[in-house]
C-alpha positions in Angstrom: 3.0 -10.8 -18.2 -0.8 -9.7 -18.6 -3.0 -12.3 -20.8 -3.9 -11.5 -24.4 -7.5 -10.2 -23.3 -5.6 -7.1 -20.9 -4.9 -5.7 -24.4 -8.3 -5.4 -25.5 -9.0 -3.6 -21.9 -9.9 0.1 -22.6 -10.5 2.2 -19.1 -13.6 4.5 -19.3 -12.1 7.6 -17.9 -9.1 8.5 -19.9 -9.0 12.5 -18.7 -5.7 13.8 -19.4 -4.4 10.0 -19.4 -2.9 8.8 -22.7 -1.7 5.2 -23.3 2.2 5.4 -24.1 3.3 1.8 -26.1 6.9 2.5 -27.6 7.7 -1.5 -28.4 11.1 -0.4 -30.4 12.3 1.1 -27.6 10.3 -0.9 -24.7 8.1 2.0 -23.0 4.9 0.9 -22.1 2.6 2.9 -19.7 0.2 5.6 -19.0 0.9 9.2 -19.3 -0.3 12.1 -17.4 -0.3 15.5 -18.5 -2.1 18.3 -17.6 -1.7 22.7 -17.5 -3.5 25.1 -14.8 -2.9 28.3 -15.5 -0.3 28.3 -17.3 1.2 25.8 -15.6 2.0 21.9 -16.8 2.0 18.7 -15.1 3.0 15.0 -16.2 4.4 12.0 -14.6 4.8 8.8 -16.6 3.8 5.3 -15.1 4.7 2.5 -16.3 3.7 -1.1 -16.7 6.5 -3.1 -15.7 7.6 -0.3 -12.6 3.4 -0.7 -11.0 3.2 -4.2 -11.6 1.0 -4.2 -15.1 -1.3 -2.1 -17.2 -4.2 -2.1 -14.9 -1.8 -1.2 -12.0 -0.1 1.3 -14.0 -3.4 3.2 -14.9 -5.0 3.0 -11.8 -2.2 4.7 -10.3 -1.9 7.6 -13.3 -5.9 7.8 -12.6 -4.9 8.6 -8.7 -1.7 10.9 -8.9 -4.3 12.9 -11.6 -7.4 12.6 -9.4 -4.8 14.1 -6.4 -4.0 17.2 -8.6 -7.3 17.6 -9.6 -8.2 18.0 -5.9 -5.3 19.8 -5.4 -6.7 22.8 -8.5 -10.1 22.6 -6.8 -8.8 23.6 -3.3 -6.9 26.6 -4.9 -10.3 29.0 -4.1 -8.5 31.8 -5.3 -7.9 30.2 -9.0 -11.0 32.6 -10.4 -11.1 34.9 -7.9 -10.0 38.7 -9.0 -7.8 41.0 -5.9 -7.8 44.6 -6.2 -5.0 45.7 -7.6 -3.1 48.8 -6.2 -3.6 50.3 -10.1 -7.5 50.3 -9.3 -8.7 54.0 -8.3 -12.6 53.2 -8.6 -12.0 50.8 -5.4 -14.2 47.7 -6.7 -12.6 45.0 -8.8 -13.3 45.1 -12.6 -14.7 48.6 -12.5 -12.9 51.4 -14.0 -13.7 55.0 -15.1 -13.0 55.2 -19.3 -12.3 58.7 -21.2 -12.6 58.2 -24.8 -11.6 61.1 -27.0 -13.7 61.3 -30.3 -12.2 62.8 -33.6 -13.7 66.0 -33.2 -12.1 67.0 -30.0 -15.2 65.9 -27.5 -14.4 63.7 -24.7 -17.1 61.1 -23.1 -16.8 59.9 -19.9 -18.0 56.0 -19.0 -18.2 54.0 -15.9 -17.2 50.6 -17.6 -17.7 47.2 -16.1 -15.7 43.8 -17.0 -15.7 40.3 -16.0 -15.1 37.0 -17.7 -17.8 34.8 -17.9 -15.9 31.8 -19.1 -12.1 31.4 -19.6 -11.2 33.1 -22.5 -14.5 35.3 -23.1 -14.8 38.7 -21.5 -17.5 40.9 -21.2 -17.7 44.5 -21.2 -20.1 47.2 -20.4 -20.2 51.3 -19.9 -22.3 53.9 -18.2 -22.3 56.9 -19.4 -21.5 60.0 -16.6 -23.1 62.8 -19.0 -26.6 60.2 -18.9 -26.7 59.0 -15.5 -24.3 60.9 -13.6 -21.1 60.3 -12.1 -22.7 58.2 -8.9 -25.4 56.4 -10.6 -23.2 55.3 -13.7 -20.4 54.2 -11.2 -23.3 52.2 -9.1 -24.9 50.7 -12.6 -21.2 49.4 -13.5 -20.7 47.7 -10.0 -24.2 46.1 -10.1 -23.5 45.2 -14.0 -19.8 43.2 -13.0 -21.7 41.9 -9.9 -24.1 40.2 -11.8 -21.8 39.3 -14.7 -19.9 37.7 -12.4 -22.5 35.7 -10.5 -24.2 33.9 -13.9 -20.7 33.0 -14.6 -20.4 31.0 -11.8 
Protein backbone atom coordinates (compact mmCIF):
# COMPACT_ATOMS: atom_id res chain seq x y z
CA UNK A 1 0.00 0.00 0.00
CA UNK A 2 1.39 3.51 -1.14
CA UNK A 3 1.75 6.13 1.84
CA UNK A 4 -0.73 8.97 2.29
CA UNK A 5 1.76 11.54 0.52
CA UNK A 6 1.48 9.16 -3.09
CA UNK A 7 -1.97 10.62 -3.19
CA UNK A 8 -1.09 14.10 -3.27
CA UNK A 9 1.54 12.99 -6.25
CA UNK A 10 0.27 14.64 -9.59
CA UNK A 11 2.61 13.49 -12.73
CA UNK A 12 3.42 16.53 -15.05
CA UNK A 13 2.78 14.97 -18.31
CA UNK A 14 -0.76 13.68 -18.31
CA UNK A 15 -1.19 13.56 -22.41
CA UNK A 16 -3.97 11.35 -23.20
CA UNK A 17 -3.51 9.75 -19.55
CA UNK A 18 -6.51 10.14 -17.22
CA UNK A 19 -6.47 8.90 -13.55
CA UNK A 20 -9.32 6.21 -13.25
CA UNK A 21 -10.32 5.85 -9.11
CA UNK A 22 -13.71 3.78 -9.03
CA UNK A 23 -13.42 2.93 -4.94
CA UNK A 24 -17.29 1.37 -5.04
CA UNK A 25 -16.24 -0.88 -7.37
CA UNK A 26 -12.27 -1.11 -6.59
CA UNK A 27 -10.64 0.15 -10.03
CA UNK A 28 -7.83 2.14 -9.50
CA UNK A 29 -5.36 3.10 -12.38
CA UNK A 30 -4.32 5.04 -15.28
CA UNK A 31 -6.10 5.12 -18.56
CA UNK A 32 -4.93 5.57 -22.01
CA UNK A 33 -6.88 6.60 -24.75
CA UNK A 34 -6.07 7.99 -27.80
CA UNK A 35 -7.62 8.29 -31.93
CA UNK A 36 -5.27 8.64 -35.20
CA UNK A 37 -7.13 9.00 -38.03
CA UNK A 38 -10.00 7.76 -37.15
CA UNK A 39 -8.71 5.26 -35.37
CA UNK A 40 -8.89 4.73 -31.17
CA UNK A 41 -6.47 3.33 -28.77
CA UNK A 42 -6.76 2.60 -24.92
CA UNK A 43 -5.35 0.13 -22.58
CA UNK A 44 -6.07 0.39 -18.82
CA UNK A 45 -3.22 -0.07 -16.17
CA UNK A 46 -3.78 -0.54 -12.98
CA UNK A 47 -2.38 -0.07 -9.62
CA UNK A 48 -2.58 -3.16 -7.84
CA UNK A 49 -1.68 -5.39 -11.53
CA UNK A 50 1.97 -2.81 -11.96
CA UNK A 51 2.77 -2.78 -8.49
CA UNK A 52 1.33 0.92 -7.44
CA UNK A 53 0.32 4.29 -8.83
CA UNK A 54 3.68 5.40 -9.80
CA UNK A 55 4.33 1.99 -11.50
CA UNK A 56 1.01 2.01 -12.97
CA UNK A 57 1.58 5.52 -14.65
CA UNK A 58 4.94 5.09 -15.63
CA UNK A 59 3.97 2.21 -17.63
CA UNK A 60 0.55 4.03 -19.24
CA UNK A 61 3.28 6.91 -19.96
CA UNK A 62 5.43 4.20 -21.98
CA UNK A 63 2.78 1.96 -23.82
CA UNK A 64 1.52 5.81 -25.02
CA UNK A 65 5.04 7.14 -25.69
CA UNK A 66 5.39 3.55 -27.97
CA UNK A 67 2.23 4.57 -30.01
CA UNK A 68 3.21 7.93 -30.23
CA UNK A 69 6.45 6.68 -31.95
CA UNK A 70 4.58 4.32 -33.65
CA UNK A 71 2.08 7.56 -35.42
CA UNK A 72 5.26 9.39 -36.10
CA UNK A 73 6.96 6.59 -38.08
CA UNK A 74 3.72 6.28 -40.29
CA UNK A 75 5.47 9.02 -43.01
CA UNK A 76 2.58 8.58 -45.11
CA UNK A 77 -0.04 9.84 -42.26
CA UNK A 78 -0.14 13.53 -44.22
CA UNK A 79 1.10 12.63 -47.27
CA UNK A 80 -1.54 12.77 -50.38
CA UNK A 81 -1.10 9.64 -53.54
CA UNK A 82 -2.55 10.29 -56.77
CA UNK A 83 -5.49 8.86 -57.10
CA UNK A 84 -6.49 7.03 -60.33
CA UNK A 85 -9.73 9.75 -60.51
CA UNK A 86 -6.85 12.55 -61.05
CA UNK A 87 -6.60 13.49 -64.87
CA UNK A 88 -4.38 16.78 -64.27
CA UNK A 89 -1.60 14.25 -63.11
CA UNK A 90 -0.33 16.30 -59.94
CA UNK A 91 -2.00 15.73 -56.54
CA UNK A 92 -4.53 18.44 -55.40
CA UNK A 93 -4.82 20.02 -58.74
CA UNK A 94 -7.83 19.69 -60.73
CA UNK A 95 -9.39 21.45 -63.76
CA UNK A 96 -13.03 23.19 -62.48
CA UNK A 97 -15.98 24.17 -65.07
CA UNK A 98 -18.48 26.29 -63.35
CA UNK A 99 -21.60 27.05 -65.28
CA UNK A 100 -23.00 30.61 -64.47
CA UNK A 101 -26.87 31.39 -64.65
CA UNK A 102 -26.77 32.90 -67.91
CA UNK A 103 -25.49 29.94 -69.84
CA UNK A 104 -21.56 31.04 -69.89
CA UNK A 105 -19.10 28.50 -68.73
CA UNK A 106 -15.57 29.46 -66.96
CA UNK A 107 -12.89 27.31 -66.97
CA UNK A 108 -10.28 27.28 -63.66
CA UNK A 109 -7.18 25.54 -62.91
CA UNK A 110 -7.93 25.10 -59.01
CA UNK A 111 -5.41 24.23 -56.42
CA UNK A 112 -6.18 22.59 -52.78
CA UNK A 113 -4.26 21.49 -49.83
CA UNK A 114 -4.79 21.49 -46.13
CA UNK A 115 -2.82 23.52 -44.21
CA UNK A 116 -3.78 22.17 -40.80
CA UNK A 117 -6.18 19.22 -40.09
CA UNK A 118 -9.49 20.32 -40.56
CA UNK A 119 -8.77 23.70 -42.63
CA UNK A 120 -8.43 23.57 -46.38
CA UNK A 121 -7.41 25.98 -48.71
CA UNK A 122 -8.48 26.65 -52.14
CA UNK A 123 -7.42 28.62 -55.11
CA UNK A 124 -8.28 28.96 -59.09
CA UNK A 125 -6.57 30.15 -62.28
CA UNK A 126 -8.53 31.25 -64.68
CA UNK A 127 -7.79 29.51 -68.47
CA UNK A 128 -9.64 32.47 -70.38
CA UNK A 129 -6.76 34.98 -68.24
CA UNK A 130 -3.77 33.03 -68.26
CA UNK A 131 -4.20 30.32 -70.51
CA UNK A 132 -4.64 26.76 -70.31
CA UNK A 133 -0.64 26.08 -69.48
CA UNK A 134 0.10 28.99 -67.45
CA UNK A 135 -3.10 28.61 -65.23
CA UNK A 136 -2.43 24.85 -64.80
CA UNK A 137 1.51 25.82 -63.83
CA UNK A 138 0.18 28.76 -61.35
CA UNK A 139 -2.19 26.04 -59.62
CA UNK A 140 0.76 23.51 -59.22
CA UNK A 141 3.13 26.20 -57.83
CA UNK A 142 0.06 27.66 -55.67
CA UNK A 143 -0.65 23.73 -53.88
CA UNK A 144 3.26 23.42 -53.79
CA UNK A 145 3.71 26.24 -51.78
CA UNK A 146 0.50 25.72 -49.74
CA UNK A 147 1.69 22.67 -48.91
CA UNK A 148 5.18 23.52 -47.84
CA UNK A 149 4.15 26.53 -45.16
CA UNK A 150 1.96 23.90 -43.86
CA UNK A 151 4.51 21.83 -42.84
Amino acid sequence: MEDRFSLMWTPDDTYAIARIDLSGVGTHGWQVRMQRRGRRYGKFFADRQCGGMRQAYEAARNWRDELIRGFDEDSGARVCLKSSRNSSGVVGVSKVVVSASNGASYHFWQATWCPAPGERRCVKFSVKRHGDRQAFQLAVEARREGVETAQ
